[in-house]
C-alpha positions as CSV (number, residue, x, y, z in Angstrom):
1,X,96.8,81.5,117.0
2,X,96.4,85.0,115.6
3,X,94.7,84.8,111.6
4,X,97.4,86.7,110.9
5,X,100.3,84.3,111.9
6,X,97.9,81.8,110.5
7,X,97.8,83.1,107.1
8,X,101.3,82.8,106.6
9,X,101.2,79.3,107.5
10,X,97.9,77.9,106.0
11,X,97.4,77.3,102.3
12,X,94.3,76.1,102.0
13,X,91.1,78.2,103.0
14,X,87.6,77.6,103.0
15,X,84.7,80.0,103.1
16,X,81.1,79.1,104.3
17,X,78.9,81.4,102.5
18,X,81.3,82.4,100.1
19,X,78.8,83.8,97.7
20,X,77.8,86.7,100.0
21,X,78.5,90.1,99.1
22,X,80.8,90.4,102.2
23,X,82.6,87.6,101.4
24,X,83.5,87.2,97.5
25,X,85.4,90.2,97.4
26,X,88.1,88.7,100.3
27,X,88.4,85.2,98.9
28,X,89.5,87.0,95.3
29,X,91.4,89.0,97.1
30,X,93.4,85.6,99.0
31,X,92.8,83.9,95.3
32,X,95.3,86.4,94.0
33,X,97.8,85.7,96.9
34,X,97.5,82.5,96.0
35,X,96.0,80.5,98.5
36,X,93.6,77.3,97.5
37,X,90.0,77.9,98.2
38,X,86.8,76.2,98.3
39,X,83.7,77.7,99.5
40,X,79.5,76.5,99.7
41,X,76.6,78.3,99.6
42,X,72.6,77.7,99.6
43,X,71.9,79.7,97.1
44,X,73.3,80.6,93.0
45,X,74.2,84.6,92.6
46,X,76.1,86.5,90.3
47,X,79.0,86.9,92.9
48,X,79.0,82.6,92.9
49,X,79.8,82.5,88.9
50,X,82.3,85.0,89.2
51,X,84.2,82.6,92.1
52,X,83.7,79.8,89.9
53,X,85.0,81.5,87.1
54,X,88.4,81.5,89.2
55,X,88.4,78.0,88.9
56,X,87.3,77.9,92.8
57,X,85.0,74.7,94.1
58,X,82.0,75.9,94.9
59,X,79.4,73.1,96.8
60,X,75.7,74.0,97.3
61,X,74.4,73.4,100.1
62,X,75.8,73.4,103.6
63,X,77.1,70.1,105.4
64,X,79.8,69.1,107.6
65,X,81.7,67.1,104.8
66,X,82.5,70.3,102.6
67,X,85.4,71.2,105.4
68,X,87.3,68.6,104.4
69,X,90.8,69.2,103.7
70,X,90.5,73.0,104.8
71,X,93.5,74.3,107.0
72,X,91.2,77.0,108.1
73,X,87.6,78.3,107.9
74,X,86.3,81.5,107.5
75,X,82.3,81.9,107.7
76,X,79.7,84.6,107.0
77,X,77.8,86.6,110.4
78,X,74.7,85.9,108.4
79,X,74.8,81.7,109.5
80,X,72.4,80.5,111.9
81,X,73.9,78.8,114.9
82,X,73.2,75.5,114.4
83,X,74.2,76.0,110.4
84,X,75.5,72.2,110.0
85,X,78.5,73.3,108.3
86,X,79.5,75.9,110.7
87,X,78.8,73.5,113.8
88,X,81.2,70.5,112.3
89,X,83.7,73.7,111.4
90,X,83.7,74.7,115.3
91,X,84.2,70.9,116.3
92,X,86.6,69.8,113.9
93,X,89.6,71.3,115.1
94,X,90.2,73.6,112.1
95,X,90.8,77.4,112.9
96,X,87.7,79.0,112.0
97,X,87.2,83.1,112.1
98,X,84.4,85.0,111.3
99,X,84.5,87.2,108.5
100,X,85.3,90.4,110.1
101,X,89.1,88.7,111.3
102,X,90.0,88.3,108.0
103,X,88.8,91.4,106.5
104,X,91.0,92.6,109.5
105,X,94.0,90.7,108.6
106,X,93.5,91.7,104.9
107,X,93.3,95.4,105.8
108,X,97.0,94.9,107.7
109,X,97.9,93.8,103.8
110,X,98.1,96.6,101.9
111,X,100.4,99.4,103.5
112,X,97.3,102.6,102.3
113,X,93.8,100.9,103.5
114,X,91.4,103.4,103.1
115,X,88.3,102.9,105.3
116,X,85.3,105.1,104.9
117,X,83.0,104.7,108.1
118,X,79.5,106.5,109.8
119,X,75.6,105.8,110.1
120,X,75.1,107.1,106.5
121,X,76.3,107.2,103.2
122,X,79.2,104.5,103.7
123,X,78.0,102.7,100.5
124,X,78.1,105.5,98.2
125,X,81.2,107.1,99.4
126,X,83.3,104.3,99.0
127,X,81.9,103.5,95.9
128,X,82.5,107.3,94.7
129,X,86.2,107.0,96.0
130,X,86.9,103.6,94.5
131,X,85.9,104.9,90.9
132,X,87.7,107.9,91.0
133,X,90.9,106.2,92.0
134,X,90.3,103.3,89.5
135,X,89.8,105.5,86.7
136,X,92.4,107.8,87.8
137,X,94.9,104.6,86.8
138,X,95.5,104.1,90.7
139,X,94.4,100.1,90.8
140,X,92.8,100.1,94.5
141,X,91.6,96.7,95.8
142,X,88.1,97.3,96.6
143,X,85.6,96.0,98.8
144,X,82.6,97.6,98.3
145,X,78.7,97.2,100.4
146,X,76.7,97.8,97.1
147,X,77.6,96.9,93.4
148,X,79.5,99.3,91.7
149,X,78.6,99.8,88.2
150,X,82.1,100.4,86.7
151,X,83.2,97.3,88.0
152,X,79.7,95.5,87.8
153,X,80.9,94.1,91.1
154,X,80.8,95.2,94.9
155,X,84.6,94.7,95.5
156,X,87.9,94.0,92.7
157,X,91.5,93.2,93.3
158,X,93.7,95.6,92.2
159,X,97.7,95.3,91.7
160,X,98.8,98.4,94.0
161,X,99.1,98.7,97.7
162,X,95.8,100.9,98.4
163,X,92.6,99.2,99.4
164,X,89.3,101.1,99.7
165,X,86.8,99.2,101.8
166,X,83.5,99.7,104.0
167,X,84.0,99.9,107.5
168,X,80.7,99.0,109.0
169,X,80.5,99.8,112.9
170,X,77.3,97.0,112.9
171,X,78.7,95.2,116.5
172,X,81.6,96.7,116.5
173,X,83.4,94.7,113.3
174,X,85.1,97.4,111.8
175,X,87.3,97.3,115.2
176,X,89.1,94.3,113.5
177,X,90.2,96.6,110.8
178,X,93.6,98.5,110.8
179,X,93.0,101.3,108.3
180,X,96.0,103.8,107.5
181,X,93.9,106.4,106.3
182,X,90.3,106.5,108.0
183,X,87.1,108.4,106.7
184,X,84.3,109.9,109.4
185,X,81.2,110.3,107.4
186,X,78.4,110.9,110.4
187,X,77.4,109.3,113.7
188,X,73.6,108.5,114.0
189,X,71.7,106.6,116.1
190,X,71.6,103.4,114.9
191,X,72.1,100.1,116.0
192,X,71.4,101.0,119.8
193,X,70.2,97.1,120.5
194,X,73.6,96.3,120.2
195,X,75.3,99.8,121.9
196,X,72.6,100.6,124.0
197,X,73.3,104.0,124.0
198,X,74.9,106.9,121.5
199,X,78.0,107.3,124.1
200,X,78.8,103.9,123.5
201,X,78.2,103.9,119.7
202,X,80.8,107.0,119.9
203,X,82.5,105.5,121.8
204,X,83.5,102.7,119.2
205,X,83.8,105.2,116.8
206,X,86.9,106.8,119.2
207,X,88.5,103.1,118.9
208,X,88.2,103.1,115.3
209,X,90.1,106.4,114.8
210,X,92.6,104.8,117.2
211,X,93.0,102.2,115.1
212,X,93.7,104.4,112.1
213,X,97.6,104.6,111.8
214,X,98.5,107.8,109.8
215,X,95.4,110.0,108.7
216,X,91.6,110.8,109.6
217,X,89.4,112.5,107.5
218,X,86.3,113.8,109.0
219,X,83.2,115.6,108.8
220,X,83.6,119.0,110.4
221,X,80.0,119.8,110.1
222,X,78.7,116.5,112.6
223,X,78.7,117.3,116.0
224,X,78.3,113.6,117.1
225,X,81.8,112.7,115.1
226,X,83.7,115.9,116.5
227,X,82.7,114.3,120.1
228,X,84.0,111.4,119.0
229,X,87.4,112.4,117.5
230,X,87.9,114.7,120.3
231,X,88.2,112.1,122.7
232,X,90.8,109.9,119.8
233,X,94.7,109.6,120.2
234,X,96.6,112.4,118.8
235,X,99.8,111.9,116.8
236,X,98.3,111.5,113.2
237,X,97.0,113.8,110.5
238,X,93.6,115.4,110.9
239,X,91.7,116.9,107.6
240,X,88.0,117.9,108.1
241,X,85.3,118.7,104.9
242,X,82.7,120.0,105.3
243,X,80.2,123.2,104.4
244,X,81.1,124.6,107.5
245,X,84.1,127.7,107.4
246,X,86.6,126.0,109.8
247,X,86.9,123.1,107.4
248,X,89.9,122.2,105.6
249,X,88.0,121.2,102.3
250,X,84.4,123.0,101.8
251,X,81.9,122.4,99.5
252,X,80.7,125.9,98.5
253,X,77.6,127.7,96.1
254,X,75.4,124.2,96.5
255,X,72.7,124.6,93.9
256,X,70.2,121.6,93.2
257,X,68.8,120.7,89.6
258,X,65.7,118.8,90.0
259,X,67.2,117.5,93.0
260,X,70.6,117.0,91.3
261,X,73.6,118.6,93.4
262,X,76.7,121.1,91.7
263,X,79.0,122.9,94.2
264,X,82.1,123.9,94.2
265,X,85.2,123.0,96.0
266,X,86.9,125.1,98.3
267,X,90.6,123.9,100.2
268,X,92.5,126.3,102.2
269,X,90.2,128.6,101.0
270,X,91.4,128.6,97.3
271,X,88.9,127.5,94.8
272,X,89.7,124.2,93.4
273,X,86.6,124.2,90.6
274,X,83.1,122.3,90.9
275,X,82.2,119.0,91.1
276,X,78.0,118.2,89.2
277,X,76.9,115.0,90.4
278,X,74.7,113.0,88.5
279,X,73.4,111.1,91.4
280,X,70.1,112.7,93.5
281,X,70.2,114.3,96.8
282,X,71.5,117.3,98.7
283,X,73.4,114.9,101.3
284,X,75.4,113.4,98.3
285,X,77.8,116.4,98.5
286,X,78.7,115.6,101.8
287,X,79.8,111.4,100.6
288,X,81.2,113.2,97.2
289,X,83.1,116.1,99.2
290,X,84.7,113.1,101.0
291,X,85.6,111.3,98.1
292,X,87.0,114.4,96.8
293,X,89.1,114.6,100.2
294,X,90.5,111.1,100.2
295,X,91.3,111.2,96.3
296,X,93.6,114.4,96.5
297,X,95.3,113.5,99.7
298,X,96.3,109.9,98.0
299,X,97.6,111.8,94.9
300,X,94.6,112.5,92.5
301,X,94.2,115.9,90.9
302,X,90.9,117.4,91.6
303,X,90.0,116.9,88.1
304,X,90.1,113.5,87.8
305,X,87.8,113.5,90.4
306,X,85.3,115.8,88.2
307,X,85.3,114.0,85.2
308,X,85.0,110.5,87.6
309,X,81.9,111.8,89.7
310,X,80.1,113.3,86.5
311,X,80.0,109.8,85.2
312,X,79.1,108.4,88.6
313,X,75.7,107.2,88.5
314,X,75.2,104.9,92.0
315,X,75.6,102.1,93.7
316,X,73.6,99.0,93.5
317,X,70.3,99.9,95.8
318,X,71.4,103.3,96.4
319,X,68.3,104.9,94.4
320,X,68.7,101.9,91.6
321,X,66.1,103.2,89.0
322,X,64.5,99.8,87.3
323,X,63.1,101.6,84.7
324,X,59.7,102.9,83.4
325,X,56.9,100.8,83.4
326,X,53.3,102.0,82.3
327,X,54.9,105.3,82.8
328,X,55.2,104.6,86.5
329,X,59.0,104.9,87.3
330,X,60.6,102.1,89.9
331,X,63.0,102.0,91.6
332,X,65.3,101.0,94.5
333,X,67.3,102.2,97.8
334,X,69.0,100.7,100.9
335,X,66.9,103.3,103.2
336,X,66.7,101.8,106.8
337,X,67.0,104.3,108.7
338,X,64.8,107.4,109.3
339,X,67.2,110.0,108.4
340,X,68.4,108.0,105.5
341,X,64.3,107.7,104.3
342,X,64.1,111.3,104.8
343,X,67.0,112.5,102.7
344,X,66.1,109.5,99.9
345,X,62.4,110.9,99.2
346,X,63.3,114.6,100.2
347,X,65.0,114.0,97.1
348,X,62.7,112.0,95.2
349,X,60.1,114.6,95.6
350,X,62.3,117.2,94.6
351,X,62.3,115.7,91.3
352,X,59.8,115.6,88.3
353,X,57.5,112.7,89.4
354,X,54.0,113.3,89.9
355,X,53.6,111.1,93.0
356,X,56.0,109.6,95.1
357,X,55.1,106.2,96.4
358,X,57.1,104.8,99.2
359,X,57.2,100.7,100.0
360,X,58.9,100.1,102.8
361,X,59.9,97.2,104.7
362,X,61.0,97.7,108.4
363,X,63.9,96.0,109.2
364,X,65.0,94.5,112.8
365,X,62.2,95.0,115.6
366,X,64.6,96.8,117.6
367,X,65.4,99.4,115.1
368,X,61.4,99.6,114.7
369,X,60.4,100.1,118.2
370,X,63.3,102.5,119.2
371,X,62.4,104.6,116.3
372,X,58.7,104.2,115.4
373,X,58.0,107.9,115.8
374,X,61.0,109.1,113.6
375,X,60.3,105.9,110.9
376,X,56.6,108.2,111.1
377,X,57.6,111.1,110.5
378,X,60.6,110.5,107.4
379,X,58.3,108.1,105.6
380,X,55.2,111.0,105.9
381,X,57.4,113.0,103.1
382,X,55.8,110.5,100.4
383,X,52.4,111.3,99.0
384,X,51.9,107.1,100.0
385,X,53.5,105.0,102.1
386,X,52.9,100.9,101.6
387,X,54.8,99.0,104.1
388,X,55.0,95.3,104.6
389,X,55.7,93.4,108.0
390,X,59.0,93.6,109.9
391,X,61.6,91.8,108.2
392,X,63.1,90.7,111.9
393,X,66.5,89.5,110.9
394,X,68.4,88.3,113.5
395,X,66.1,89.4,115.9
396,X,63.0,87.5,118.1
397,X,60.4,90.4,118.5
398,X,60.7,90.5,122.0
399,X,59.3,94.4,121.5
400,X,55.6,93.6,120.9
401,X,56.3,95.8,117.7
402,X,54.1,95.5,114.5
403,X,54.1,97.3,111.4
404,X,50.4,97.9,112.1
405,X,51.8,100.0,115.0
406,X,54.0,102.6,112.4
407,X,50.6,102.6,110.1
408,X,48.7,103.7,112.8
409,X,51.1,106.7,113.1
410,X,50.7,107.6,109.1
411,X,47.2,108.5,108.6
412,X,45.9,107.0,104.7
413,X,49.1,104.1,105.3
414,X,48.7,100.9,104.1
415,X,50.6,97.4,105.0
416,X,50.5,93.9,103.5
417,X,51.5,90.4,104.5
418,X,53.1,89.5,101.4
419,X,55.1,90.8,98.6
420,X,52.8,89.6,96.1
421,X,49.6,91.6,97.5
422,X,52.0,94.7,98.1
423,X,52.9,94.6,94.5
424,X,49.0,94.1,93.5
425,X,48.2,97.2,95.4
426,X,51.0,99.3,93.9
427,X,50.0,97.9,90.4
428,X,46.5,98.6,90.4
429,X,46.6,102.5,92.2
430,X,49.8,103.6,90.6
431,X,49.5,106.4,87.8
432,X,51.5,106.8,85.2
433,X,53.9,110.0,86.1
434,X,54.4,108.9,89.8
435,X,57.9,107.0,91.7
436,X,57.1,104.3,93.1
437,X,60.5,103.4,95.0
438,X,61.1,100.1,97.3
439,X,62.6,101.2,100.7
440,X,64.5,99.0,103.4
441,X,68.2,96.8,103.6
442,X,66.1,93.4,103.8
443,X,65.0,91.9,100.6
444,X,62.3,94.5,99.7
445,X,63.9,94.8,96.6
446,X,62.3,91.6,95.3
447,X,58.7,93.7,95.6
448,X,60.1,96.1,93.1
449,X,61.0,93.0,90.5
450,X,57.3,91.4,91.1
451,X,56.0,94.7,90.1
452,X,58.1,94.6,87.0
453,X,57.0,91.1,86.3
454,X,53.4,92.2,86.3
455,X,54.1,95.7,84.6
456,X,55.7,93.0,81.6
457,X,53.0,90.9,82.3
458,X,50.7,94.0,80.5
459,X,52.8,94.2,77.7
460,X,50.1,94.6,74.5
461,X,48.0,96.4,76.2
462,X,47.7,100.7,75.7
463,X,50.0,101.5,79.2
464,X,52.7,99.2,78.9
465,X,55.8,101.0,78.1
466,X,58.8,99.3,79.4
């Protein structure tokens, strides 16, 4: 049975691995419709008290006996296998989906689903749209792939029929979506263990604008996403931004401030007015220029979206400054990807910092292997680069890769087993004046709060200055 038809039948839903960032926002989102919910997970997060503070059961810990009395099952990519709860979940009988289906199903719920897809910049440019619409009185559901400080959340439910949400091509799971408006942001090469080759990872890209019922926006400036679209369906509107002349909204007179982007907004070659961001890096008018796109073709006047993006300051790991410690600044981005680590520290050392320190964690041996010479080159932009081993994922290292193998390719590198010893070394040779800033999409981030732990650690002595 379709989830769809199922949804109108079932009442009573449970999530395994409810607490994941992926999937909080869609059981508020059924929690509002009304359905009964119970979900587990292993571990306690901010996004589990919020669930519980909707009166929804949540057990820790995952066994066979939580599916009781569930009509159907949803569970998160991230489960092993032979999870225990997810095994007795497949053998019981009980329709189970993975999360991607119902994110699908809940797309095909609100009559103006706004997806914003690409290699880059999904994050931010949802998160950018979603507050302009919010504070523009619109109410958008939201699901989100960072936290978005407005909401302190990565995903809300609004009371209106537009949804802004994520649409991640990662094994092809934004094809269960069925956006009415769609957003091209780029088309890198990424994931290629999974698509093998760009013209397949296009290719997807083609279905997803097929998918996409009454609008795509796209950038006019990407060749790869032009290639895409060109192959697409016809019969729906087509609205391009870009820098480039031929586009339909154009971000014009780009000046940088200490790496902080103003430009101005051209459509149908009339000036609109500028936009300043208050968040780092020249590629951020591309994600805000989007925004900007969606926002005034679902009804917002372009100032709204001024006043919205000034106060924009990021999403959660999207260059997440920590703070200052010992006058070393720390901080924190979702940088995977070697153009994304060259546009993150092309920024950061376009700033005032003295020193920019990259620590980065590789993650997935494929992506490593593939890309080890870019990876070499995009981190090389740092004055020093501390890495730790692959974090592999879902992967077995069937590659023969090592992060001893990208060191070898950065002369004056340096790698560590453990977080704790990276953390030691950053400690002891950073100088006060210098970025230190924690690199990767695994849990790298966890570096950066050891170092603050020992930075604290200091406190009494003459360089700690939190």
């Amino acid at each position: 049975m379709q989830i769809d038809t199922l949804l109108q039948q079932v009442k009573r839903v449970h999530f395994i691995g409810i607490g994941g960032s992926g999937m909080c926002p869609l059981a508020e989102i059924l929690h509002k419709e009304g359905y009964a919910l119970s979900g587990s997970d292993n571990n306690e997060s901010d996004t589990l008290s919020r669930i519980r503070a909707l009166g929804i059961p949540v057990y820790m810990g995952q066994r066979a006996e939580n599916i009781e009395g569930a009509e159907m099952i949803v569970y998160t990519a991230a489960l092993l296998p032979d999870n225990p709860e997810l095994v007795a979940a497949k053998a019981s009988g009980i329709p189970t989906f993975e999360r991607s289906k119902l994110f699908g199903a809940i797309s095909r719920m609100y009559p103006n689903c706004i997806a914003v897809c690409g290699t880059h910049g999904k994050t931010t440019t949802t998160s950018m749209l979603s507050q302009i619409l919010i504070e523009a009185g619109a109410d958008p559901t939201c699901v989100i792939g960072g936290k978005l400080p407005l909401i302190e959340s990565n995903g809300r439910v609004g009371q209106s029929d537009t949804m802004v949400c994520e649409a991640c091509e990662f094994v092809d799971t934004f094809l269960d979506l069925s956006p009415d408006m769609s957003v091209f942001l780029n088309i890198d090469e990424d994931h290629l263990d999974y698509f093998k080759t760009v013209e397949n990872l296009k290719a997807s890209f083609t279905k997803f604008a097929d998918l996409t019922s009454r609008a795509i926006l796209f950038n006019g400036d990407d060749e790869r996403t032009l290639d895409a679209l060109s192959r697409a369906a016809g019969g729906k509107k087509r609205i391009s931004f870009g820098r480039g002349e031929g586009c339909d909204y154009r971000a014009v007179n780009v000046r940088l401030d200490h790496s902080f982007p103003t430009f101005d907004v051209l459509h149908g070659g009339e000036s609109l007015g500028t936009v300043c961001l208050a968040v780092p890096g020249e590629h951020n008018v591309y994600n805000a220029l989007a925004a900007v796109a969606a926002a005034l073709e679902n009804g917002v006047t372009f100032a709204q979206c001024v006043e919205s993006l000034a106060r924009f300051r990021g999403a959660g790991r999207r260059f997440e400054v920590f703070g200052k410690f010992c006058g070393v600044t720390i901080a924190d981005d979702y940088a995977h990807h070697p153009k994304e680590i060259e546009v993150t520290l092309t920024a950061a050392k376009a700033m005032d910092f003295k020193r920019v320190i990259a620590v980065f964690q590789p993650f997935t041996y494929s992506r490593t292997a593939m890309l080890l010479g870019e990876f070499a080159e995009a981190l090389s932009i740092a004055d020093k680069i501390v890495m730790t081993q692959i974090m592999g994922s879902r992967e077995r290292n069937i590659y023969g890769v090592h992060t001893s193998q990208l060191a070898a390719k950065i002369p004056g590198s340096v790698w560590f087993e453990t977080f704790e010893e990276v953390a030691d070394y950053v400690v002891r040779t950073a100088e006060a004046g210098d970025l230190v800033i924690t690199l990767g999409c695994g849990d790298i981030y966890k570096a950066a709060k050891i170092m603050i732990q020992k930075y604290k650690a200091m406190e009494g002595t003459a360089c700690a200055t939190p």
